[in-house]
N, C-alpha and C positions, 0 to 999 in steps of 0.2 A: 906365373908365381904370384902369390899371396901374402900379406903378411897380416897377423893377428893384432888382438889388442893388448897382445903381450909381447909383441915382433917377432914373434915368432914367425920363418917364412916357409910356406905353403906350398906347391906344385900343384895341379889336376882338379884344383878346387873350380874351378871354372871351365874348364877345357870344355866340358859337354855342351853348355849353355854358349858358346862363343860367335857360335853362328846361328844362335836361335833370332827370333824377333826382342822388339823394345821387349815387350808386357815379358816374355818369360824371362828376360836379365831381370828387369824389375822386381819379379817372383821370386827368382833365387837368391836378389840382394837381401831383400827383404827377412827369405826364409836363414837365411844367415848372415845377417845384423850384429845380433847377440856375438858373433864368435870372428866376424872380420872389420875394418875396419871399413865404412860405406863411402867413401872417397874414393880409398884404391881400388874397390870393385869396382865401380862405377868407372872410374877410369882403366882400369885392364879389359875390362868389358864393353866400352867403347860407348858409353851413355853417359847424360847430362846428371848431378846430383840434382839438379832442377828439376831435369824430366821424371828420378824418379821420387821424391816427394810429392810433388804434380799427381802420380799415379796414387803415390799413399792416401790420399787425402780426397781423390777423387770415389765422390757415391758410388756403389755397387748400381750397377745396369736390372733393370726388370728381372731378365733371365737370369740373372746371379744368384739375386732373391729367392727366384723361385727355387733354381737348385739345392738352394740351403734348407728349405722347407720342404723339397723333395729327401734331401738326406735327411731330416729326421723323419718321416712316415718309413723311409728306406731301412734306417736302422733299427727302426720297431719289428718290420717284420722279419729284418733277420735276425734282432734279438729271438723273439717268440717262437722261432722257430730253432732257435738252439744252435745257430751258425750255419746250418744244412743249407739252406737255400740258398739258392742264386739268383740273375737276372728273370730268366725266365716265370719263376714261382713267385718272386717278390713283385712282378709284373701285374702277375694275377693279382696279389693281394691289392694291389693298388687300384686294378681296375675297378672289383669289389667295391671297395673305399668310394671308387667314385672318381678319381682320376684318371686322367686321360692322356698321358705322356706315353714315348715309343721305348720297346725295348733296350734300343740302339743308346736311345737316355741314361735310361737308366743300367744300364751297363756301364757307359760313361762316369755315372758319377760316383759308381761302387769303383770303380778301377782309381778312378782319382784320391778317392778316400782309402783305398787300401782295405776294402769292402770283399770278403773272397769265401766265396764256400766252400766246408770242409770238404773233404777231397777224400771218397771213398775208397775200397780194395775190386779188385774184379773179382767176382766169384769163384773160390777153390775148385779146380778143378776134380770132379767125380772119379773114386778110384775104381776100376773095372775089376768087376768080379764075376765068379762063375756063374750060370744062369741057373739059377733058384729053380731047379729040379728035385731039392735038398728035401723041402718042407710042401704039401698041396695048402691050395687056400682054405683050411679048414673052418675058420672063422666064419666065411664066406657075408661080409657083412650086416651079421648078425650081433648089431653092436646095442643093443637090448638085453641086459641080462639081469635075471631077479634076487641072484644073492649076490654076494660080495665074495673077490677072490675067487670066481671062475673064468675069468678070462680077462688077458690083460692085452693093454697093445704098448708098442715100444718106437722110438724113431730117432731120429737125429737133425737138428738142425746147426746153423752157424752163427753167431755173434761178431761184428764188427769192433774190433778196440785199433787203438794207436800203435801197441805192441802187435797186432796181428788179430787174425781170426780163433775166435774162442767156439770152442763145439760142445754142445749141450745134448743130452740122451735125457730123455723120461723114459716110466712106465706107468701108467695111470690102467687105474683098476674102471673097468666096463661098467659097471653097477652102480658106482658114485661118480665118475668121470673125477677122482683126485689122482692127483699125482704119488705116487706111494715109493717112486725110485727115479732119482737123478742121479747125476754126471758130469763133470763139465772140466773138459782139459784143453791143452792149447795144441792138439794134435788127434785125426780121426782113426788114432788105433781099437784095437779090440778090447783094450781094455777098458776104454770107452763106455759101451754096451753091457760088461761084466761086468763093472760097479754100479750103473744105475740098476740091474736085476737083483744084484746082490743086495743091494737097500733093501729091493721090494720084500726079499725074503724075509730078511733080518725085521721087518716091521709087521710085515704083514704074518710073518709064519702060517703059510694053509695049510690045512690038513687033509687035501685032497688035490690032485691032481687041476694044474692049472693050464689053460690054454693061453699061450705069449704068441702073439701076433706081430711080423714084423713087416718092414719092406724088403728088397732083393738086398740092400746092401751088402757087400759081402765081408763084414762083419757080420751079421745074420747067417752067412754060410761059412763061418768058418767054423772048424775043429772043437777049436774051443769053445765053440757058445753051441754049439750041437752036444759034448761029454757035458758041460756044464748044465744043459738043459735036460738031460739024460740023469744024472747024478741028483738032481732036486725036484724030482715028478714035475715037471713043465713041460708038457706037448708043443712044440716049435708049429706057426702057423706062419704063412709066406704071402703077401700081394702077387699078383698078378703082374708079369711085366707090365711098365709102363702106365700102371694102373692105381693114379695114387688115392683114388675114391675106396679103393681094397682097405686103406687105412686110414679114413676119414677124420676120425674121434682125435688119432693124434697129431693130422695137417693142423685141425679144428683150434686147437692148444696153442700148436707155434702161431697160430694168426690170431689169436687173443694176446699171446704174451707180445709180439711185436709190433701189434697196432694198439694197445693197452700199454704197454710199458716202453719196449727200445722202441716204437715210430722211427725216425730216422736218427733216433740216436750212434752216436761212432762213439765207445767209450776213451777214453784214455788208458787206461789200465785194465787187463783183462782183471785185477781181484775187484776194480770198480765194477766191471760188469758182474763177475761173479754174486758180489754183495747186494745189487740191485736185481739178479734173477732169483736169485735164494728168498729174499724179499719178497717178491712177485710171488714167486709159486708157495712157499710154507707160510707167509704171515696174509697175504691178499688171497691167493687162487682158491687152496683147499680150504681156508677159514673162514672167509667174508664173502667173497665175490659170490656174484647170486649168478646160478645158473640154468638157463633157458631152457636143458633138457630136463633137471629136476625138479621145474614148478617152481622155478626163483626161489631155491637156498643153495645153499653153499654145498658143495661137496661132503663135507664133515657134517653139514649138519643133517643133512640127507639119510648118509651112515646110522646119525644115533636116531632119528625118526624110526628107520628101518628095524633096528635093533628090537 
């Protein structure tokens, strides 16, 4: 039992440290100071107020030094890196840098300081659908085309947030590689896939028969996106099991928007995420961003070139 410097009295405030060594009583008189009084620790804890002044006032050691100098290179790169990293990544960075300390270190001294990488989700488990006998690969990756609004491709990926996994649908038009229908719910139903097309419609309005390229997911085979693609002249095209080069153009997309924008970002809030993909793909991807397939312009600008 403890008592404060208001006498107030205490229990379990020491119990942990009781049988530790001098140096760690020392550490936790010290680390509460401010809030006990350093007599009665010192004496409930079984050490000299001598001994531990002696320690307060005693120079830091070589290695102390250095580990304080290691935590800030430490803190840089897991600032920079947006909290993601851990030991082993900040390891690297370090090595980089030029120094030469062991993992085992610097693990040590992120655990000490309360130093922890965000802590991701395992990956949603794929919901089984029927095997895509629905649609032939009619696209047949033939993802070259010379006007605009003949052939589209579609897909889905996943967003990491705090609140869960946020899931994203495009449709980006072949011709300019923009994106002309998104999506983005906290759950991989069909409706999913119906509102990113639906955009495309509502924007794009073709006046001719379009080719929509999907993968097997079976969203892609359901009902409804077969009447739906039936009801608005869209020819359903299908990937090849296990074949996700069938749909290149739109892997191609998710791995610009994720190595370009979320890297290892974990959002906190799926509308955070939402606000920084809507961002990515309407004011950065289709407007600005220069793209490799069009001779470095932008998707939009491509379109009005074309026009």
């Amino acid at each position: 039992m403890a008592t404060d410097r208001r006498g107030a009295r205490h229990t379990k405030k020491g119990r942990s440290v009781l049988c530790a060594g001098a140096r760690v009583k020392y550490r936790f008189i010290n680390d509460h100071s401010h809030e006990f009084c350093i007599a009665v620790m010192c004496r409930l804890l079984g050490v000299s107020r001598s001994g531990f002044y002696a320690w307060v006032h005693k120079p830091l050691s070589n290695r102390a030094i250095e580990n304080q100098r290691l935590l800030t290179v430490i803190r840089a790169s897991y600032d920079a890196s947006g909290g993601v990293y851990g030991a082993p990544r900040i390891l690297a960075d370090l090595r980089e840098a030029g120094e030469t300390c062991s993992k085992h270190r610097v693990a040590r001294i992120m655990r000490t300081n309360k130093i922890a990488a965000i802590r991701g989700y395992k990956s949603p488990r794929a919901r089984r659908g029927r095997p895509s006998i629905l649609a032939p690969n009619t696209l047949n990756r033939e993802f070259t085309v010379d006007q605009p609004d003949r052939a589209w491709v579609t897909d889905i990926t996943y967003i990491r947030t705090w609140q869960g996994w946020l899931y994203l649908a495009v449709v980006l038009d072949l011709h300019s590689r923009k994106v002309v229908g998104w999506s983005m719910k906290p759950t991989i139903a069909r409706e999913l896939v119906l509102d990113a097309l639906m955009m495309a419609l509502w924007r794009r309005k073709p006046t001719q028969t379009v080719l929509v390229h999907s993968g097997q997911g079976s969203q892609y085979g359901s009902d409804d996106w077969r009447r739906f693609c039936g009801a608005n002249r869209l020819e359903p095209s299908m990937s090849r099991r296990g074949n996700c080069w069938d749909n290149a153009v739109a892997e191609s997309f998710f791995s610009s928007l994720k190595k370009e924008r979320i890297r290892k970002r974990i959002y906190k809030t799926r509308d955070l995420a939402r606000a920084d993909i809507f961002d990515y793909i309407e004011v950065f991807y289709n407007r600005t961003r220069r793209h490799s397939h069009l001779g470095g312009v932008s998707p939009e600008a491509f379109e009005h070139a074309s026009i």
